[in-house]
Legacy VTK file of the C-alpha trace (Angstrom):
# vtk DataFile Version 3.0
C-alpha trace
ASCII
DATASET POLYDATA
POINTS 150 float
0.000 0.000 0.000
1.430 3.340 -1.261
0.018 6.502 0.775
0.604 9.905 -1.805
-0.012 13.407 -0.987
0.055 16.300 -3.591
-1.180 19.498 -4.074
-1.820 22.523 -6.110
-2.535 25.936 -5.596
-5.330 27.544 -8.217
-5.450 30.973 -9.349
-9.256 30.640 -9.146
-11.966 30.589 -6.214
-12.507 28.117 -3.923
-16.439 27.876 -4.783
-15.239 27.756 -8.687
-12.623 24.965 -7.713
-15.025 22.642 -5.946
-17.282 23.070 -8.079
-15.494 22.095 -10.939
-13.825 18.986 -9.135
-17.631 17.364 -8.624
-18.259 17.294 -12.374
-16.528 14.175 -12.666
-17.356 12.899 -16.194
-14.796 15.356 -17.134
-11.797 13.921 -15.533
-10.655 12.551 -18.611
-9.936 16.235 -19.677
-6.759 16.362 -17.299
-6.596 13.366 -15.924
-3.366 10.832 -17.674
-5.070 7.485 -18.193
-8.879 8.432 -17.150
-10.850 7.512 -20.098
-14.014 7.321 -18.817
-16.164 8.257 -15.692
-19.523 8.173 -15.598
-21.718 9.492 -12.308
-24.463 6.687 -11.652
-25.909 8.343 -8.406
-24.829 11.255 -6.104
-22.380 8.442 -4.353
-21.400 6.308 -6.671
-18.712 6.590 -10.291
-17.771 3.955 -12.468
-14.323 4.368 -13.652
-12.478 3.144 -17.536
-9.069 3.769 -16.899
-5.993 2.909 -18.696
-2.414 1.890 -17.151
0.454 0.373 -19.020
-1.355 -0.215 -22.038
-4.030 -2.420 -19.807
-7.433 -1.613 -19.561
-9.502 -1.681 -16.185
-13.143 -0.550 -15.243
-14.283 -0.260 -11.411
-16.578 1.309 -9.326
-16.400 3.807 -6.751
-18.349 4.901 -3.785
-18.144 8.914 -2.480
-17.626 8.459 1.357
-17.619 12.205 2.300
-18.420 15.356 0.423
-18.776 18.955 1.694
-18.998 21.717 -0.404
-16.051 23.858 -0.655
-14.363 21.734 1.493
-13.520 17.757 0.850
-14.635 15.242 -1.575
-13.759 11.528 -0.348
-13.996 7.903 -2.022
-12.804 4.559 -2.041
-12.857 1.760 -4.559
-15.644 -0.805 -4.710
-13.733 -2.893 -6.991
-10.028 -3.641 -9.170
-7.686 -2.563 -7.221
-7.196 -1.477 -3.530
-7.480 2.545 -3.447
-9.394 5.324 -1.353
-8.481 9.135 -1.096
-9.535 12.539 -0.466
-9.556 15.828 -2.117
-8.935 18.857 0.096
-9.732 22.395 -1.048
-8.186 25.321 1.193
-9.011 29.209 0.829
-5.706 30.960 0.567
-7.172 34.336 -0.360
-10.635 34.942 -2.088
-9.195 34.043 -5.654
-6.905 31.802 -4.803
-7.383 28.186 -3.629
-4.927 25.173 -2.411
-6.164 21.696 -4.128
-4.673 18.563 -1.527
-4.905 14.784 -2.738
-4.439 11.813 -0.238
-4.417 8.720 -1.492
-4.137 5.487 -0.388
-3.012 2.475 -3.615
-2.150 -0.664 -3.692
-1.040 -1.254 -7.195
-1.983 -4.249 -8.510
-0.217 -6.574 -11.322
4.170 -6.281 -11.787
4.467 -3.256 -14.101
1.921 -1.396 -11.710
3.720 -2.440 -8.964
7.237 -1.246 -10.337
5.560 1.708 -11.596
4.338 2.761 -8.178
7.880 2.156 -6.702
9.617 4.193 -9.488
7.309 7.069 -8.398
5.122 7.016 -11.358
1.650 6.892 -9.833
2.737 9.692 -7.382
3.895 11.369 -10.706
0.607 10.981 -11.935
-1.618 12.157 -9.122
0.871 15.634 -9.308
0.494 15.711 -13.170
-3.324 15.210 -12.658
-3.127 18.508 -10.297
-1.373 20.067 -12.497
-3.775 19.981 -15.099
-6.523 20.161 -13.268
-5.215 23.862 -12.376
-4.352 24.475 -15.961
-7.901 23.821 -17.255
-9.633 25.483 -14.670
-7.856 28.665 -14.701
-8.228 28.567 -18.328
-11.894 28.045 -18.160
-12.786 31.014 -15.016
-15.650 29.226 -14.225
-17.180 25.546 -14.095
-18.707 22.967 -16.404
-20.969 22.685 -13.668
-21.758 22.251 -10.073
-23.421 19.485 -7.587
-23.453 21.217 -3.938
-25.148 18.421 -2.547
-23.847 16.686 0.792
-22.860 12.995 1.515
-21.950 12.565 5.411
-19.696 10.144 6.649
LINES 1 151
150 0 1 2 3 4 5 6 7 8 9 10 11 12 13 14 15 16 17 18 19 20 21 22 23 24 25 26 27 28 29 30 31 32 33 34 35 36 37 38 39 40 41 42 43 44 45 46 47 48 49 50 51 52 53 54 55 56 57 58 59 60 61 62 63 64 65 66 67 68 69 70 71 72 73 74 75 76 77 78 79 80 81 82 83 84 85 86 87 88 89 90 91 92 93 94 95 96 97 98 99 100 101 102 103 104 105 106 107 108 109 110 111 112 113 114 115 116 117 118 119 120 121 122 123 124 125 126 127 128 129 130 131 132 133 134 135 136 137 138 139 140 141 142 143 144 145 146 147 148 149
């Protein structure tokens, strides 16, 4: 089990920021390998994804979600992973984006991957973009404000 921690800080509003982060079926816009996520209910995502060449599809439940504040999940199937996303206020346009993750890679090249730093490359890369697009954008795709307590 790999534990990563990243984050990013977005020349945008926090409201703007979180907003944008629950429209999930556009993760595949800056996130490497996310092909596909599709929102089934206001807790659960089914994920395509695609690592070393190898396709996988799973299913994943929200855990926690407050808006403005933290978006959490874990994996309901494939392989081992949960996480949270943190979103901090640093001034009224400007907003720091935290991901904690917990993986357990699963299969040799994922496994050598995650020791070589790649997945934690990823998850920064992922940020990265994410930041990119949104400040790109100004505003959001979209919004879901809704709450989902522990």
């Amino acid at each position: 089990m790999s534990g990563i921690t990243q984050s990013v800080d977005v020349d945008v509003p926090i409201t703007t920021v979180y907003n944008q982060w629950t429209q999930f079926e556009s993760f595949p816009r800056f996130m490497e390998g996310v092909e596909e996520v599709r929102q089934l209910d206001d807790k659960h995502t089914h994920w395509v994804t695609t690592v070393g060449g190898a396709t996988r599809e799973f299913d994943a439940t929200i855990t926690e979600q407050h808006p403005d504040e933290r978006v959490a999940w874990r994996a309901d199937s494939g392989p081992h992973h949960a996480g949270v996303i943190t979103f901090h206020q640093l001034d009224p346009t400007r907003t720091r984006v935290t991901a904690q993750m917990e993986i357990d890679p699963e299969g040799f090249l994922e496994k050598v991957g995650d020791k070589l730093g790649m997945v934690e490359g990823r998850v920064k890369g992922d940020l990265q973009r994410f930041k990119e697009f949104i400040e790109h954008r100004g505003s959001e795709t979209g919004a879901w404000r809704g709450d989902v307590p522990r």
